[in-house]
Backbone as ProteinMPNN parsed JSONL, in Angstrom:
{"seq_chain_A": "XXXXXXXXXXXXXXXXXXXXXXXXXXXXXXXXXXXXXXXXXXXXXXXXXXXXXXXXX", "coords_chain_A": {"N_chain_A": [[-32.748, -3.276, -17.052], [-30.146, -3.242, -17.518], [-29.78, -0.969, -18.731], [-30.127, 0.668, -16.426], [-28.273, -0.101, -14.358], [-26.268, 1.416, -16.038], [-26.563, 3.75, -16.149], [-26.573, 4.413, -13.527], [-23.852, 4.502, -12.866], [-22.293, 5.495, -14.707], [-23.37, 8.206, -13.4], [-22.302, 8.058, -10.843], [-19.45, 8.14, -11.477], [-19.018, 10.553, -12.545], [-17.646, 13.689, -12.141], [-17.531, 15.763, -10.321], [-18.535, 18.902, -9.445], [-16.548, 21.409, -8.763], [-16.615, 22.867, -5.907], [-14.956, 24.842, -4.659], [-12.419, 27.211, -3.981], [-9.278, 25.758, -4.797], [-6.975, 26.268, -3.785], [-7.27, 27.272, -1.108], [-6.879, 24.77, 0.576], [-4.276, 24.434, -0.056], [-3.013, 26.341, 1.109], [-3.566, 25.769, 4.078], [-2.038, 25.644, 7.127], [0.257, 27.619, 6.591], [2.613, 29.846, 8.389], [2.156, 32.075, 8.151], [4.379, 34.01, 8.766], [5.07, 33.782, 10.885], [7.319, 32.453, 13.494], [7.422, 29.575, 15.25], [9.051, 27.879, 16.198], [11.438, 29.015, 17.473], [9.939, 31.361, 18.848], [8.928, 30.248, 20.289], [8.1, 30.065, 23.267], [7.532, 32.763, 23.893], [4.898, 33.236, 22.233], [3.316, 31.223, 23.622], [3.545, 31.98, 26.3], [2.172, 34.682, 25.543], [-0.384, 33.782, 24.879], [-1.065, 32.164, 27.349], [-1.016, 34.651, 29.346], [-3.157, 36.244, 28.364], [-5.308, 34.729, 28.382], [-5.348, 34.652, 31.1], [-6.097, 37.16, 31.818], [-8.918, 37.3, 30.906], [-10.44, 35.856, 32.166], [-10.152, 36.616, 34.709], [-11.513, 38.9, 34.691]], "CA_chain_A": [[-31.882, -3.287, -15.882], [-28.448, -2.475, -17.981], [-29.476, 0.614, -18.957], [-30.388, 1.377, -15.056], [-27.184, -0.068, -14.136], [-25.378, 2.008, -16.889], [-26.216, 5.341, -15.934], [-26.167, 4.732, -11.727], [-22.146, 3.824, -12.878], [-21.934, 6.928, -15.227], [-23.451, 9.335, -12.652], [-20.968, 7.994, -9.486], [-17.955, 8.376, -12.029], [-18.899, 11.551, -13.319], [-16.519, 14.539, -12.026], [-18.427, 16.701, -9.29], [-18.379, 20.304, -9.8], [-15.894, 22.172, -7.874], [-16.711, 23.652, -4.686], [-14.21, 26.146, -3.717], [-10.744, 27.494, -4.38], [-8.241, 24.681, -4.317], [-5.531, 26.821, -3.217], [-8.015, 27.413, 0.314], [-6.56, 23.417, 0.766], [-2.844, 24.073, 0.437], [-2.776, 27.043, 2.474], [-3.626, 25.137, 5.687], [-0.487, 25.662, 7.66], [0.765, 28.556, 6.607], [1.882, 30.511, 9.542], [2.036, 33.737, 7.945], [5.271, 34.75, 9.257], [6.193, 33.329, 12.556], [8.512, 31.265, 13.799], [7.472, 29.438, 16.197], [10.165, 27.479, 17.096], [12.413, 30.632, 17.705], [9.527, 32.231, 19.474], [7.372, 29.471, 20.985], [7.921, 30.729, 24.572], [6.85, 33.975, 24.029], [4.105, 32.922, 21.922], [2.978, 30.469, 25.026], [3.339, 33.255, 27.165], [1.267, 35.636, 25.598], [-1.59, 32.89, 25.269], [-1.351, 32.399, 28.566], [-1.25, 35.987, 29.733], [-4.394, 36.456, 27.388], [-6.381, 33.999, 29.016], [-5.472, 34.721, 32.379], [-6.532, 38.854, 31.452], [-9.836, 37.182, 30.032], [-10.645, 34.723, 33.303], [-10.102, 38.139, 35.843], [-12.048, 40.201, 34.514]], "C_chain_A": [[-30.467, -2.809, -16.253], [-28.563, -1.23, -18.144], [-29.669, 1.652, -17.599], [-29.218, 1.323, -14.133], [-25.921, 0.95, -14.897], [-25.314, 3.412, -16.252], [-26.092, 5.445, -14.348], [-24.403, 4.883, -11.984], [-21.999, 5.161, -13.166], [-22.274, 8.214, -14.425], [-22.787, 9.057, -11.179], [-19.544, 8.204, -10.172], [-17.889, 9.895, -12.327], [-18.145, 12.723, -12.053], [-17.532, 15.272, -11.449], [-17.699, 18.421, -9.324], [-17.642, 21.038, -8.581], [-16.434, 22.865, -6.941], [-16.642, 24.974, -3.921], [-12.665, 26.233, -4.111], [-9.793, 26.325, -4.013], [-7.114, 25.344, -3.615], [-5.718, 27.427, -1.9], [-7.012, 25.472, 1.364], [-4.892, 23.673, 1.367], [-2.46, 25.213, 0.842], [-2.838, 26.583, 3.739], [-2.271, 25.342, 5.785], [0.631, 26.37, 7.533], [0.686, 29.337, 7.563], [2.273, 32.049, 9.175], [3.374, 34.843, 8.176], [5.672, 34.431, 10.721], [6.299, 32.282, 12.512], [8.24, 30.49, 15.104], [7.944, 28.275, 17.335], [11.379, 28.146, 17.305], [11.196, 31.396, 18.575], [8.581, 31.316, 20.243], [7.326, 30.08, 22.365], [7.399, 31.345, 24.45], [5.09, 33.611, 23.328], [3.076, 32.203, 22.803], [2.294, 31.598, 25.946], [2.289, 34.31, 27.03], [0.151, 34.778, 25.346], [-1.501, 32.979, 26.644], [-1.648, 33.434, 29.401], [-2.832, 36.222, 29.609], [-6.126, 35.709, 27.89], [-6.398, 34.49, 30.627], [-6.202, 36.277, 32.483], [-8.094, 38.001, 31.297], [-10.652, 36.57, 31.413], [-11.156, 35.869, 34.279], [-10.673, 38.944, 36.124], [-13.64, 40.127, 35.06]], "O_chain_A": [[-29.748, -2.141, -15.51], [-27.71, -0.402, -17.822], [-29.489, 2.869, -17.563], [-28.976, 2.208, -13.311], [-24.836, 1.166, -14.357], [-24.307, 4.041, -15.927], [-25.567, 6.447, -13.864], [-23.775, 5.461, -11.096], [-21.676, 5.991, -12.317], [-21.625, 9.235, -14.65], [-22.819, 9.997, -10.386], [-18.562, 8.423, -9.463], [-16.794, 10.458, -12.355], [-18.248, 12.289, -10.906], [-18.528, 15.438, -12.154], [-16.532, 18.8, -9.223], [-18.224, 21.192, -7.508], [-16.892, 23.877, -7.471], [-17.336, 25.704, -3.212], [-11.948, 25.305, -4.486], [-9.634, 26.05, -2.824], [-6.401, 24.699, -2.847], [-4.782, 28.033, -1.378], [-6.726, 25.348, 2.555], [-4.375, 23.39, 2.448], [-1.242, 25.208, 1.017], [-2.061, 27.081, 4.553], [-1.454, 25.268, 4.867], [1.72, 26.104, 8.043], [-0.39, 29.764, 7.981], [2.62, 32.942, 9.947], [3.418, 36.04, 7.893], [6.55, 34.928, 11.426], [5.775, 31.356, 11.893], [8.912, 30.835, 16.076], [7.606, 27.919, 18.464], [12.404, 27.467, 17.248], [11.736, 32.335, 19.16], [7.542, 31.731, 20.756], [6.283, 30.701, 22.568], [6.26, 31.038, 24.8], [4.138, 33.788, 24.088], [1.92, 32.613, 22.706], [1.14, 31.945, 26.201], [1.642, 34.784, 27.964], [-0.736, 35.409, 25.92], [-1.927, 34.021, 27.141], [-2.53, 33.242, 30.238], [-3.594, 36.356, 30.567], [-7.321, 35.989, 27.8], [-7.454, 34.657, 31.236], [-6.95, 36.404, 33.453], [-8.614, 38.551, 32.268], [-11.751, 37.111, 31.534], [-12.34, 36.023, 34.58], [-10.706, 39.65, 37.131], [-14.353, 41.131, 35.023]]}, "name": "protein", "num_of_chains": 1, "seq": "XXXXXXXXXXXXXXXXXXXXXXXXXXXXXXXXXXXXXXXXXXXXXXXXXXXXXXXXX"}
């Protein structure tokens, strides 16, 4: 039973093989270049436009 307990412990501790680019993580939220508290209106605006073009048609 210890040695069945030993290795369930050692294989939930053990270090899981990377996935995927870590630096995919701390990109979230990069907006690439706009401002969009200096441009939120317009930004608004052309969503809205965009949808209303899309709805019309």
């Amino acid at each position: 039973m210890a040695e069945y307990v030993r290795r369930v412990i050692e294989r939930d501790l053990a270090s899981p093989e990377p996935r995927g680019d870590i630096s995919d993580i701390f990109a979230l939220g990069r907006s690439g270049g706009s401002d969009i508290a200096a441009e939120g209106k317009s930004v608004v605006a052309d969503a809205v436009e965009e949808d209303w073009i899309q709805r019309t048609r």
